[in-house]
N, CA, C and O atoms as a Maestro MAE file, in Angstrom:
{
 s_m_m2io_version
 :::
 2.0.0
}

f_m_ct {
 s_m_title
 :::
 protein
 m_atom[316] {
  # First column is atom index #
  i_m_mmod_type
  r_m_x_coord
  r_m_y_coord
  r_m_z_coord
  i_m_residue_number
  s_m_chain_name
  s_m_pdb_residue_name
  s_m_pdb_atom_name
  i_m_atomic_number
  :::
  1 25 -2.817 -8.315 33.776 1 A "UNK " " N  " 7
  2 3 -2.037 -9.520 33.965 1 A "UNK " " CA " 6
  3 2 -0.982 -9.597 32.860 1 A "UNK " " C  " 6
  4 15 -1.311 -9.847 31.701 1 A "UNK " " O  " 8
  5 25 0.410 -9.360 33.257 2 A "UNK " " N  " 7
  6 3 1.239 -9.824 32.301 2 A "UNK " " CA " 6
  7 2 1.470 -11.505 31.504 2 A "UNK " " C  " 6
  8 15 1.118 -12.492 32.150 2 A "UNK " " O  " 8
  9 25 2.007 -11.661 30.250 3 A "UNK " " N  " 7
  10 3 1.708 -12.679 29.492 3 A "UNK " " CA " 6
  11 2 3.450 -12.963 29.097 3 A "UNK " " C  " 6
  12 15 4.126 -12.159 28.455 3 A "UNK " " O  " 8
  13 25 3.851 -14.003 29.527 4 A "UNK " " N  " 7
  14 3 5.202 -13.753 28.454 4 A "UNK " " CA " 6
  15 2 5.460 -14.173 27.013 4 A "UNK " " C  " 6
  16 15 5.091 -15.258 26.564 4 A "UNK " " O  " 8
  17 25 5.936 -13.501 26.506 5 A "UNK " " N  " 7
  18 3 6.029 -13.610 24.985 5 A "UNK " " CA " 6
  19 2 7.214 -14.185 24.177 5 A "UNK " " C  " 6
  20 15 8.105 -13.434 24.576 5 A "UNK " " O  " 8
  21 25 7.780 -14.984 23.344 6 A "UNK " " N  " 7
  22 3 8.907 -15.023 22.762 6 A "UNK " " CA " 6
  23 2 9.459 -14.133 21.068 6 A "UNK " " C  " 6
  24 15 9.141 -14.305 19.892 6 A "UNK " " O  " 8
  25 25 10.267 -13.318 21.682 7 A "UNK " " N  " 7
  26 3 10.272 -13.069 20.138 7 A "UNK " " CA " 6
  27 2 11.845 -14.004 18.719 7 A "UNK " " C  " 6
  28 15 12.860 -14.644 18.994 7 A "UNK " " O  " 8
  29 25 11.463 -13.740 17.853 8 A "UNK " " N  " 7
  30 3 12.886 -14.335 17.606 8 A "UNK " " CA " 6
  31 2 13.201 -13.102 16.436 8 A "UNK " " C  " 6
  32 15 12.534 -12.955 15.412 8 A "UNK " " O  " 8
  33 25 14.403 -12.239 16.849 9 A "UNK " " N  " 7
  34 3 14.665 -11.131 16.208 9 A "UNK " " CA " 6
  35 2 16.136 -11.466 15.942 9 A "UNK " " C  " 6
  36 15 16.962 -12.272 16.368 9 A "UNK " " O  " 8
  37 25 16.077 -10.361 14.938 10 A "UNK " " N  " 7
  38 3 18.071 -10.560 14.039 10 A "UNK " " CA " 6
  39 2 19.129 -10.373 15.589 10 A "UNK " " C  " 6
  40 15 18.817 -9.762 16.611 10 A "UNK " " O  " 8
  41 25 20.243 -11.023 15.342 11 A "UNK " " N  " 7
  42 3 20.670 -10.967 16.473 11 A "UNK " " CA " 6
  43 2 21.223 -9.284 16.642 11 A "UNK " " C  " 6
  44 15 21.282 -8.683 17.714 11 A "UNK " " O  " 8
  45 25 21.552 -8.797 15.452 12 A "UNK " " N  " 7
  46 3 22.203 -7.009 15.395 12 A "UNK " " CA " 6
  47 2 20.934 -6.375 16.280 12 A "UNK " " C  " 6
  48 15 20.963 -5.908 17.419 12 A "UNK " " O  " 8
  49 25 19.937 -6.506 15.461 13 A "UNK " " N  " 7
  50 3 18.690 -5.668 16.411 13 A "UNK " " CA " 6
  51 2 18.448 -5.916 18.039 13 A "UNK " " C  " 6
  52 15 18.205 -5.039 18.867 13 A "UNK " " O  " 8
  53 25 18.597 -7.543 18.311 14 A "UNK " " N  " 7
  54 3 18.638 -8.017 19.974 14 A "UNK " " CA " 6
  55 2 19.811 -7.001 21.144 14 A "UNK " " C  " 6
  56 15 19.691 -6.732 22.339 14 A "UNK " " O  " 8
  57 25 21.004 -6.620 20.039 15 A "UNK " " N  " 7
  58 3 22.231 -6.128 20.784 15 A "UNK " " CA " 6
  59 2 21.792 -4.704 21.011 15 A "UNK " " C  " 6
  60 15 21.825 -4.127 22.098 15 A "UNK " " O  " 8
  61 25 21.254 -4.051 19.524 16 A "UNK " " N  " 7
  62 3 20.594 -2.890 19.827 16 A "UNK " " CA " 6
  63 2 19.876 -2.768 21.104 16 A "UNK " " C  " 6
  64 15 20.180 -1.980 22.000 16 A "UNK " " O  " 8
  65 25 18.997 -3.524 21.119 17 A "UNK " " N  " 7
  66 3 17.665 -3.720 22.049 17 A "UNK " " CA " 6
  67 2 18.315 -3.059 23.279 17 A "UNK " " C  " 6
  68 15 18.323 -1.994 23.897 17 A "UNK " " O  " 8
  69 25 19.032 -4.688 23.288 18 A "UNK " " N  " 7
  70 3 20.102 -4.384 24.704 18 A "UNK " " CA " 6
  71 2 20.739 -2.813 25.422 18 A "UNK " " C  " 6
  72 15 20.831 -2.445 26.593 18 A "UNK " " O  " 8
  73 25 21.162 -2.040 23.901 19 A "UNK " " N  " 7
  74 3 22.125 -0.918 24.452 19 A "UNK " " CA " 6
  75 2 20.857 -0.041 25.067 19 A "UNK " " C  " 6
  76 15 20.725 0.345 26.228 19 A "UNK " " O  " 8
  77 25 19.847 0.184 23.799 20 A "UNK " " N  " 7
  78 3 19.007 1.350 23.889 20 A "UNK " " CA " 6
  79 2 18.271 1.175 25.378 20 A "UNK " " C  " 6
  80 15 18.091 2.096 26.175 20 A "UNK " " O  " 8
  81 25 17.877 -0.255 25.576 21 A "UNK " " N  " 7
  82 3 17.029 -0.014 26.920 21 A "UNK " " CA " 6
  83 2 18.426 0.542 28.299 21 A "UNK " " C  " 6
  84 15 18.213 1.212 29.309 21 A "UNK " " O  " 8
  85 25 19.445 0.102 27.936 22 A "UNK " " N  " 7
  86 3 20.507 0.405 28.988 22 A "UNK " " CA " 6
  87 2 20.080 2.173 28.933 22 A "UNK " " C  " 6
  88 15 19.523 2.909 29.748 22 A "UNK " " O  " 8
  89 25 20.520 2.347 27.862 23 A "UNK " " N  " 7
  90 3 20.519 3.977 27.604 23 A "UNK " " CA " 6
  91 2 19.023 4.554 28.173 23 A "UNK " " C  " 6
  92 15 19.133 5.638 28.745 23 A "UNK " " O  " 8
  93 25 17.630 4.000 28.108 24 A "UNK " " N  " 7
  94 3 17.215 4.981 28.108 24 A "UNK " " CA " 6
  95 2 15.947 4.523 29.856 24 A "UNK " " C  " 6
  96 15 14.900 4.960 30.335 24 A "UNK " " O  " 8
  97 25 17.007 3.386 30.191 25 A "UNK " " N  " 7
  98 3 16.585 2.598 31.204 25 A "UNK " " CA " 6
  99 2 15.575 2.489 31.998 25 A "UNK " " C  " 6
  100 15 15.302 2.741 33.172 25 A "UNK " " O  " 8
  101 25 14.842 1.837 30.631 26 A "UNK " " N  " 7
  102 3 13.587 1.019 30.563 26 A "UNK " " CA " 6
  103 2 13.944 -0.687 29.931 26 A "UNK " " C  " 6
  104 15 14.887 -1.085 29.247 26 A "UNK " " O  " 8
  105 25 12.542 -1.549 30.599 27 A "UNK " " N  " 7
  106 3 12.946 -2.768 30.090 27 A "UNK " " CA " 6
  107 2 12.518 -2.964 28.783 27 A "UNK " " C  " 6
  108 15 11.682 -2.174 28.345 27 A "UNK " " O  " 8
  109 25 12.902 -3.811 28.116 28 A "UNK " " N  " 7
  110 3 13.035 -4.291 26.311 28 A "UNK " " CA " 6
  111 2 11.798 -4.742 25.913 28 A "UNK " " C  " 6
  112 15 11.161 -4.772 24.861 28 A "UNK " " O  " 8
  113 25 11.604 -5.161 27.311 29 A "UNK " " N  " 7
  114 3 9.993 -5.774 27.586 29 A "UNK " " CA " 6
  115 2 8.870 -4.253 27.534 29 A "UNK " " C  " 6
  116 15 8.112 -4.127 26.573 29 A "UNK " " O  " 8
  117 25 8.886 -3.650 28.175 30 A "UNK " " N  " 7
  118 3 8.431 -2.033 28.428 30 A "UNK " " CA " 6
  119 2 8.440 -1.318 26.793 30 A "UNK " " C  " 6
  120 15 7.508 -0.665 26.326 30 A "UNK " " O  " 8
  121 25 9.441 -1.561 26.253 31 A "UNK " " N  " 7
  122 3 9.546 -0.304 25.067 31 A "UNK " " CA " 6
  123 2 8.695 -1.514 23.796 31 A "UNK " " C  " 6
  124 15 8.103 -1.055 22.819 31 A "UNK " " O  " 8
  125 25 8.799 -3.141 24.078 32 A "UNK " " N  " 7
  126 3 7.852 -3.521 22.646 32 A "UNK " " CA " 6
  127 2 6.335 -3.226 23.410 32 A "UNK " " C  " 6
  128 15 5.342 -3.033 22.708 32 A "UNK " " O  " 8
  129 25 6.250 -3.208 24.922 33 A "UNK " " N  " 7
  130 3 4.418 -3.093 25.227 33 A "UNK " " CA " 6
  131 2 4.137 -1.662 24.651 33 A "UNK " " C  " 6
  132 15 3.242 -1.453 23.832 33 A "UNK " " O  " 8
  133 25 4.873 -0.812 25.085 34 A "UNK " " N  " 7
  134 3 4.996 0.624 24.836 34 A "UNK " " CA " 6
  135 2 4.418 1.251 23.072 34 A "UNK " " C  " 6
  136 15 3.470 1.955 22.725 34 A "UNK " " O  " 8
  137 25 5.373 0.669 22.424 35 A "UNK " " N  " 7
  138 3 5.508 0.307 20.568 35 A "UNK " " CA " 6
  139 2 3.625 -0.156 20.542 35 A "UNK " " C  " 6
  140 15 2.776 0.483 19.920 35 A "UNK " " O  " 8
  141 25 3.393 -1.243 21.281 36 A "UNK " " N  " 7
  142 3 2.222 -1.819 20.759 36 A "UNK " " CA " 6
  143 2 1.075 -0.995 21.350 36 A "UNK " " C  " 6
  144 15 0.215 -0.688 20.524 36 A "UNK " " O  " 8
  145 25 0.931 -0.683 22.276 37 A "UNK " " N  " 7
  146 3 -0.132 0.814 22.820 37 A "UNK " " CA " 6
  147 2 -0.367 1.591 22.018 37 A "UNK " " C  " 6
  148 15 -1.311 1.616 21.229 37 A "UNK " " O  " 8
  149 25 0.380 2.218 22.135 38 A "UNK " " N  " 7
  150 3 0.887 3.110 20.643 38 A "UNK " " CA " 6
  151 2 0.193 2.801 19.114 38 A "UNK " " C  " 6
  152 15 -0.490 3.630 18.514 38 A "UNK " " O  " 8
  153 25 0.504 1.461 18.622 39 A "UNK " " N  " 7
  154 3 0.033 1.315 17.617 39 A "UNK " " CA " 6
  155 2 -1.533 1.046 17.491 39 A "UNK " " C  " 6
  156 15 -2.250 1.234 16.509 39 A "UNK " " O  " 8
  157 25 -1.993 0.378 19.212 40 A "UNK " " N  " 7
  158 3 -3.636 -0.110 18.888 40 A "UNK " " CA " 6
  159 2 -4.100 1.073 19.212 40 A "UNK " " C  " 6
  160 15 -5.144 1.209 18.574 40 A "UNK " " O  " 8
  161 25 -3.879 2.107 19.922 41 A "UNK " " N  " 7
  162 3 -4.366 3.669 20.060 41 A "UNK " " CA " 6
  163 2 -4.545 4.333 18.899 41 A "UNK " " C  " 6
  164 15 -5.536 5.064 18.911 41 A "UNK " " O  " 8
  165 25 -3.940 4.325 17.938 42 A "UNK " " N  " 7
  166 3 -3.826 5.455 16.797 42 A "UNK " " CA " 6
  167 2 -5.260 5.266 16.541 42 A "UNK " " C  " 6
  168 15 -5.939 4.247 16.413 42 A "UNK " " O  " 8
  169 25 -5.596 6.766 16.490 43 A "UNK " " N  " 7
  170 3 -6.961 6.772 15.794 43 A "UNK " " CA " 6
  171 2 -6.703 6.974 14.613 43 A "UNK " " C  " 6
  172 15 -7.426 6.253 13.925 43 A "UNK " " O  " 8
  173 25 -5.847 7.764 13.840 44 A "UNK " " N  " 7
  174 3 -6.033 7.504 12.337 44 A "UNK " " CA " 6
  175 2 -4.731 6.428 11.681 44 A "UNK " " C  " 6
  176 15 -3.676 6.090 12.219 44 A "UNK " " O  " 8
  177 25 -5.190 6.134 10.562 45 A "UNK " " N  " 7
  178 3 -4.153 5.365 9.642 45 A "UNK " " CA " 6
  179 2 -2.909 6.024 9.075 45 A "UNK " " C  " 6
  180 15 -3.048 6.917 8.239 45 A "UNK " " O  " 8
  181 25 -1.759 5.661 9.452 46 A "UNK " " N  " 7
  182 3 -0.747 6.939 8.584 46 A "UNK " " CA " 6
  183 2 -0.188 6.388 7.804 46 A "UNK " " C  " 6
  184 15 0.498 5.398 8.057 46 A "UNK " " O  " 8
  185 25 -0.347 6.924 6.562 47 A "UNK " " N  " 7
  186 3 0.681 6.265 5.399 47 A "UNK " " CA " 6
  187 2 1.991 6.664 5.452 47 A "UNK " " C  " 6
  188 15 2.477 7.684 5.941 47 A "UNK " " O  " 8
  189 25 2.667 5.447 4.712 48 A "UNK " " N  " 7
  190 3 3.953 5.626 4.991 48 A "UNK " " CA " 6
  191 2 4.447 6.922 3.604 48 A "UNK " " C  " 6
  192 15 3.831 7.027 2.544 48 A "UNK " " O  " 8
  193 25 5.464 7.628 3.932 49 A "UNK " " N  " 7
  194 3 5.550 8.890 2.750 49 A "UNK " " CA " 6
  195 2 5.370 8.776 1.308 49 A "UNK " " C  " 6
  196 15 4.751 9.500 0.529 49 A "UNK " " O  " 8
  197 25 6.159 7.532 1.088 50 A "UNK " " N  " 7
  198 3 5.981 6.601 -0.635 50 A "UNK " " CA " 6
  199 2 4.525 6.475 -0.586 50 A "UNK " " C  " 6
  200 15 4.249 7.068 -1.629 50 A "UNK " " O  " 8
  201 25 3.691 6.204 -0.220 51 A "UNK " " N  " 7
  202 3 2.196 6.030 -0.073 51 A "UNK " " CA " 6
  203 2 1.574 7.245 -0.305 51 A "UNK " " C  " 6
  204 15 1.015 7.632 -1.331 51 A "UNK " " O  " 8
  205 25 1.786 8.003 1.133 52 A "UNK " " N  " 7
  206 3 0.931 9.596 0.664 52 A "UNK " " CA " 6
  207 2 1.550 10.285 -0.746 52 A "UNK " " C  " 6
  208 15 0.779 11.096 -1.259 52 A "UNK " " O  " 8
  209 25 2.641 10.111 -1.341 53 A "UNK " " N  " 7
  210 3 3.011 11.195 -2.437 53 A "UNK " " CA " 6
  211 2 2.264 9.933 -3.720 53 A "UNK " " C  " 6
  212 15 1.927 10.342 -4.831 53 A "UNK " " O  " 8
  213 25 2.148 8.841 -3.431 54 A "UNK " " N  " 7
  214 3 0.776 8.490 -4.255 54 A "UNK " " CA " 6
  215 2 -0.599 8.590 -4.351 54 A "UNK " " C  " 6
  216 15 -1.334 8.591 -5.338 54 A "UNK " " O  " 8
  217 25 -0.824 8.674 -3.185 55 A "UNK " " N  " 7
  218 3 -2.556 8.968 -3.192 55 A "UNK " " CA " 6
  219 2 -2.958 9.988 -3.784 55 A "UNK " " C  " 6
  220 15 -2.265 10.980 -4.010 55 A "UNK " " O  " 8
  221 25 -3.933 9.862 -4.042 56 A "UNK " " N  " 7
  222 3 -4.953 10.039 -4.917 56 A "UNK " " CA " 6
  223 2 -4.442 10.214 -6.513 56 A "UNK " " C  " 6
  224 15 -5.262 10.951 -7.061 56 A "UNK " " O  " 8
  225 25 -3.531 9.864 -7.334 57 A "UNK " " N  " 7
  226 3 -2.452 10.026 -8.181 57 A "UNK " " CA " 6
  227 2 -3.575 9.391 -9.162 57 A "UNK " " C  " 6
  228 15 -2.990 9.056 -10.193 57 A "UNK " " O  " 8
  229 25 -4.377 9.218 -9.212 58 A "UNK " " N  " 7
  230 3 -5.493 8.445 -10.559 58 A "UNK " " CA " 6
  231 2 -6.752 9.086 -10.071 58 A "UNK " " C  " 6
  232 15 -7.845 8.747 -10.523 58 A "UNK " " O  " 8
  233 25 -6.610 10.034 -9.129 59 A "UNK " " N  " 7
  234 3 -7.925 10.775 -9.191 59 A "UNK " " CA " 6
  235 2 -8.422 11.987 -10.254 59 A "UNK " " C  " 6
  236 15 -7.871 13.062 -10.490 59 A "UNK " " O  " 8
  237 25 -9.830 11.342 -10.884 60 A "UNK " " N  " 7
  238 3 -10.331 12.200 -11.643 60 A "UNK " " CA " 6
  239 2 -10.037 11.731 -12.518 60 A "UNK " " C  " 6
  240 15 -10.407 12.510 -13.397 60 A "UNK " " O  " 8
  241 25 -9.132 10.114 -13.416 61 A "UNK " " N  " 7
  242 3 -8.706 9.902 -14.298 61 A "UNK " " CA " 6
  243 2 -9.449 8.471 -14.655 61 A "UNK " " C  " 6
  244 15 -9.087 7.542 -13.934 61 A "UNK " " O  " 8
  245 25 -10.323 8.193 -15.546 62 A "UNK " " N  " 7
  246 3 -10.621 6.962 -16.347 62 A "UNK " " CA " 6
  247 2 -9.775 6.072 -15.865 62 A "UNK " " C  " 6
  248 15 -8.622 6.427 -16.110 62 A "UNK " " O  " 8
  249 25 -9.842 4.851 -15.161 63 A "UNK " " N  " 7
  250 3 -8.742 3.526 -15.466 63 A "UNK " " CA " 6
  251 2 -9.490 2.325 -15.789 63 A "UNK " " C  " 6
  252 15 -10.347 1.715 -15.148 63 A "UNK " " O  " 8
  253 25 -8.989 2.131 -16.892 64 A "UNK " " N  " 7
  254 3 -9.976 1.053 -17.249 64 A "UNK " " CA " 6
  255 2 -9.715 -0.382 -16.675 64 A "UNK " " C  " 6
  256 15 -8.544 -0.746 -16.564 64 A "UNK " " O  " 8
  257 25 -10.569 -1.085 -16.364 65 A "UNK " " N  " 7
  258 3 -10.596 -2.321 -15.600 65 A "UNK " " CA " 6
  259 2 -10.025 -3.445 -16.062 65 A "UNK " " C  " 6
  260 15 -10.076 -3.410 -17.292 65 A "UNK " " O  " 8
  261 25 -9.478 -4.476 -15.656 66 A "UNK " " N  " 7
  262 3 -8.986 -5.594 -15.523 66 A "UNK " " CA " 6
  263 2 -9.284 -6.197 -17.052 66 A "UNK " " C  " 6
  264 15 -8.293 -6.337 -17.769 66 A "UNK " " O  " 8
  265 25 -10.302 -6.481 -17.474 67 A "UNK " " N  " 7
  266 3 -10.645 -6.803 -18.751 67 A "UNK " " CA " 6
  267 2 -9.876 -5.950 -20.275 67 A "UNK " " C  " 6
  268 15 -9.281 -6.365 -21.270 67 A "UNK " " O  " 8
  269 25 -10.327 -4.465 -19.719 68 A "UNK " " N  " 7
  270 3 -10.077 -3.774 -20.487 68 A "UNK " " CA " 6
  271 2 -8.648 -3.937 -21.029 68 A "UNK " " C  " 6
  272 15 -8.220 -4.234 -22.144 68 A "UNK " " O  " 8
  273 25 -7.991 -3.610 -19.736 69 A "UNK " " N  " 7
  274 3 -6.152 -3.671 -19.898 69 A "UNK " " CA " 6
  275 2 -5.936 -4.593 -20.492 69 A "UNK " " C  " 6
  276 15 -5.314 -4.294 -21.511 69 A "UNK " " O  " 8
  277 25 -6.213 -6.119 -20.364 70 A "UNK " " N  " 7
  278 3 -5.664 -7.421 -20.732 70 A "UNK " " CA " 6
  279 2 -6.220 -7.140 -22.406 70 A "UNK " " C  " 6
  280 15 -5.536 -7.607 -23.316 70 A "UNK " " O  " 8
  281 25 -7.077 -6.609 -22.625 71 A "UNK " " N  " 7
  282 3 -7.905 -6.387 -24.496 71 A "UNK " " CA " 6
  283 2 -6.679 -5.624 -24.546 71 A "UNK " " C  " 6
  284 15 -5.698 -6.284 -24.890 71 A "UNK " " O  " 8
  285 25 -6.500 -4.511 -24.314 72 A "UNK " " N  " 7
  286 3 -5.712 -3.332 -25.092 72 A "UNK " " CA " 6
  287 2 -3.992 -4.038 -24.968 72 A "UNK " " C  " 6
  288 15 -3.168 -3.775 -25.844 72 A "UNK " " O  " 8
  289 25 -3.706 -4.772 -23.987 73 A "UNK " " N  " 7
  290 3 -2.472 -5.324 -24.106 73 A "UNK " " CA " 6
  291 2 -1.833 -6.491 -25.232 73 A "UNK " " C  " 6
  292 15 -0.668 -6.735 -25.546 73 A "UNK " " O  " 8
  293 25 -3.173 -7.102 -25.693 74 A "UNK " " N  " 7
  294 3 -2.946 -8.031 -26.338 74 A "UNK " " CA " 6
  295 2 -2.985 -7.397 -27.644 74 A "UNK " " C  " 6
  296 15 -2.176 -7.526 -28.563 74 A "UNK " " O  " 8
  297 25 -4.332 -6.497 -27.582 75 A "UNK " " N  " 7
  298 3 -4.244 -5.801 -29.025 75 A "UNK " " CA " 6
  299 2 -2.510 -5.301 -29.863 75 A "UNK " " C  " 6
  300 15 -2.019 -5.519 -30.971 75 A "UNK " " O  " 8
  301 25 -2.041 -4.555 -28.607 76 A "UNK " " N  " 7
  302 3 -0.478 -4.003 -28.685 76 A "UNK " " CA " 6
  303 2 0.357 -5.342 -29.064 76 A "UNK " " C  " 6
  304 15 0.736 -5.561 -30.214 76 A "UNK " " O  " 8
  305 25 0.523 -5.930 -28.328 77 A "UNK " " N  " 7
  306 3 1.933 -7.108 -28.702 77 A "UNK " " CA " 6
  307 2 1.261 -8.166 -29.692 77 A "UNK " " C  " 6
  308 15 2.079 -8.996 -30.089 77 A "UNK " " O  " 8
  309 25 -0.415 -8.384 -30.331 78 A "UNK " " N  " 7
  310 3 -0.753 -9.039 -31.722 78 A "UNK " " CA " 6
  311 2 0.062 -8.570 -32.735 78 A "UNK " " C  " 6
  312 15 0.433 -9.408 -33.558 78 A "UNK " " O  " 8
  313 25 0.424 -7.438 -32.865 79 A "UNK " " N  " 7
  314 3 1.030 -6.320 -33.811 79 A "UNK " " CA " 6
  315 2 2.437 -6.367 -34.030 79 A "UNK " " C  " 6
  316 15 2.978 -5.531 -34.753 79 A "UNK " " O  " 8
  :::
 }
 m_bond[315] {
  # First column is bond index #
  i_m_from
  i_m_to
  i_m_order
  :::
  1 1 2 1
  2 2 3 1
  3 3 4 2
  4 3 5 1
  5 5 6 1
  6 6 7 1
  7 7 8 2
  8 7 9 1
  9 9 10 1
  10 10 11 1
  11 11 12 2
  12 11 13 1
  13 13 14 1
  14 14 15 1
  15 15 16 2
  16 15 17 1
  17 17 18 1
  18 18 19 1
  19 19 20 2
  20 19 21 1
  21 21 22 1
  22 22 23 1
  23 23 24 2
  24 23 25 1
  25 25 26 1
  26 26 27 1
  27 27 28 2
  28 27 29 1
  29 29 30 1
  30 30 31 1
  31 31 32 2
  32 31 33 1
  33 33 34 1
  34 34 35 1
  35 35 36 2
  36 35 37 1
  37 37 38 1
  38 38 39 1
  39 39 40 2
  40 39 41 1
  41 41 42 1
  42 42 43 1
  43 43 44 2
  44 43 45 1
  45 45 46 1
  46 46 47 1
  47 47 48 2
  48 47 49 1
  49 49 50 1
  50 50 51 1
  51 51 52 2
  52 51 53 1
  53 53 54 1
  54 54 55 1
  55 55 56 2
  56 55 57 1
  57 57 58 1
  58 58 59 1
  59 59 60 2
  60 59 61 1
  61 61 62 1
  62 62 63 1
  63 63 64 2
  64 63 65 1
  65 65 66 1
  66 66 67 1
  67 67 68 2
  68 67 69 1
  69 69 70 1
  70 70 71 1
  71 71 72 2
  72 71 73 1
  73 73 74 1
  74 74 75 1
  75 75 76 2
  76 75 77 1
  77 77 78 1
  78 78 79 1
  79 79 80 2
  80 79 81 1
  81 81 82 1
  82 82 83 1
  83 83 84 2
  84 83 85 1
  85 85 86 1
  86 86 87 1
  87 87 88 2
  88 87 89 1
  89 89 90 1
  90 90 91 1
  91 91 92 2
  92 91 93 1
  93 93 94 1
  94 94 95 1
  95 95 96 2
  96 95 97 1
  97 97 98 1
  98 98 99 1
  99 99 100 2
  100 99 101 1
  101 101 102 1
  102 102 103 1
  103 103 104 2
  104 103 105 1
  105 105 106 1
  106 106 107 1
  107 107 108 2
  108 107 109 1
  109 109 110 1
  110 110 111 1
  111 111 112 2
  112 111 113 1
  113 113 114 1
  114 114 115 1
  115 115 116 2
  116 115 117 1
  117 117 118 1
  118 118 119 1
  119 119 120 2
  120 119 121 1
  121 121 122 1
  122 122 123 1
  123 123 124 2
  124 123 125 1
  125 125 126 1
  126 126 127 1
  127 127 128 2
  128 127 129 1
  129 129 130 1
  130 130 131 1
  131 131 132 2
  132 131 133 1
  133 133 134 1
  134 134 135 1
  135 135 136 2
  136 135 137 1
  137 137 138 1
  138 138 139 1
  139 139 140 2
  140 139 141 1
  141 141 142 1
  142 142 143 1
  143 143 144 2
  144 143 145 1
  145 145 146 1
  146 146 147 1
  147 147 148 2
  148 147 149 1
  149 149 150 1
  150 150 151 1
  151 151 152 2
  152 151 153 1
  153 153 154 1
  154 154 155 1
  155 155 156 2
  156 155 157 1
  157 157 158 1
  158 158 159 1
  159 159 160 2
  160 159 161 1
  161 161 162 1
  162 162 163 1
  163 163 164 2
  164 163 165 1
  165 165 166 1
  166 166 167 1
  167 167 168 2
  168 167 169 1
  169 169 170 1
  170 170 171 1
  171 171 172 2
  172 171 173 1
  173 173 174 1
  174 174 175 1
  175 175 176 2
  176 175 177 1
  177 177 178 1
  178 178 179 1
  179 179 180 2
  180 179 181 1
  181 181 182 1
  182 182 183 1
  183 183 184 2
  184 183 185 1
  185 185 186 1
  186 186 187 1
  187 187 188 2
  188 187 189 1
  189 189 190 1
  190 190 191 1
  191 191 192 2
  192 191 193 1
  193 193 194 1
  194 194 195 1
  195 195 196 2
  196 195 197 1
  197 197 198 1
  198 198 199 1
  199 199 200 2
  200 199 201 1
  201 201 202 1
  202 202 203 1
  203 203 204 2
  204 203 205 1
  205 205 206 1
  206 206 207 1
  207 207 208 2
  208 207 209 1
  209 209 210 1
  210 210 211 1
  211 211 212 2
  212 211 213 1
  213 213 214 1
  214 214 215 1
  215 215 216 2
  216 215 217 1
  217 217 218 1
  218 218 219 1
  219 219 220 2
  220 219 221 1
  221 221 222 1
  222 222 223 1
  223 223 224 2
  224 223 225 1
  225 225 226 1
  226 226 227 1
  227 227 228 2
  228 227 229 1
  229 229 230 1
  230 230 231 1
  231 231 232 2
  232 231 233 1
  233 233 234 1
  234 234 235 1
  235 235 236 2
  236 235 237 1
  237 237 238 1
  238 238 239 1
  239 239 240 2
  240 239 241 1
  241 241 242 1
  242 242 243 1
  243 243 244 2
  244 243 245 1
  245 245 246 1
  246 246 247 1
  247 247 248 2
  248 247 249 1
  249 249 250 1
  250 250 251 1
  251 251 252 2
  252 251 253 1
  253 253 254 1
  254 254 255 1
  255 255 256 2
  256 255 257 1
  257 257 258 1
  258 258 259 1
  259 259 260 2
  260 259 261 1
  261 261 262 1
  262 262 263 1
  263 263 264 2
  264 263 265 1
  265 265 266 1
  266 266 267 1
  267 267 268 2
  268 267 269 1
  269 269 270 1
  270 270 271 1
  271 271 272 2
  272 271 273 1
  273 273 274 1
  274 274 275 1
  275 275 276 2
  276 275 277 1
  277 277 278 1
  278 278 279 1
  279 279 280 2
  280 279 281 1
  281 281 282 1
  282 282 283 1
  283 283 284 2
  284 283 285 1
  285 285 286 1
  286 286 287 1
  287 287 288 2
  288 287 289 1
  289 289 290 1
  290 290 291 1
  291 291 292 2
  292 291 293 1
  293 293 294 1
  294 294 295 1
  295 295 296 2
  296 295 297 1
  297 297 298 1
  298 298 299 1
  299 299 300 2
  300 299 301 1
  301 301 302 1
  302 302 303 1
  303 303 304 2
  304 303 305 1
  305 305 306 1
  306 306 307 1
  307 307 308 2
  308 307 309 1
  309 309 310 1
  310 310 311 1
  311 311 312 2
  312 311 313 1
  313 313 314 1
  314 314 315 1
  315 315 316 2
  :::
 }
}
């Protein structure tokens, strides 16, 4: 059963909307259900690239906890 939806998007992106479904002629309606399939399907999580070239970047390395930092920070700027 279809549901209708409202979105409220930048008007540059709405015009886009407009050309690309002309171009690839499907409805605007079709390519956000399409987008959202898509996204509840993924079986895995993908990080975005800034993300993966961080992960695991403190693995194998001591970080000391919340307490710790705020001691050693204060220790530094007492001085």
């Amino acid at each position: 059963m279809n549901r209708k939806l409202t979105l409220s998007i930048d008007s540059g992106i709405a015009d886009f909307a407009h050309v690309f479904s002309r171009k690839i002629n499907k409805p605007i309606s079709k390519i956000f259900e399409d987008y959202f399939i898509g996204l509840k399907e993924q079986k895995t999580t993908t990080l975005p690239k800034d993300f993966k070239e961080l992960y695991g970047i403190f693995e194998g390395i001591n970080v000391p906890d919340k307490k710790e930092l705020r001691r050693m920070f204060h220790e530094k700027n007492s001085n």
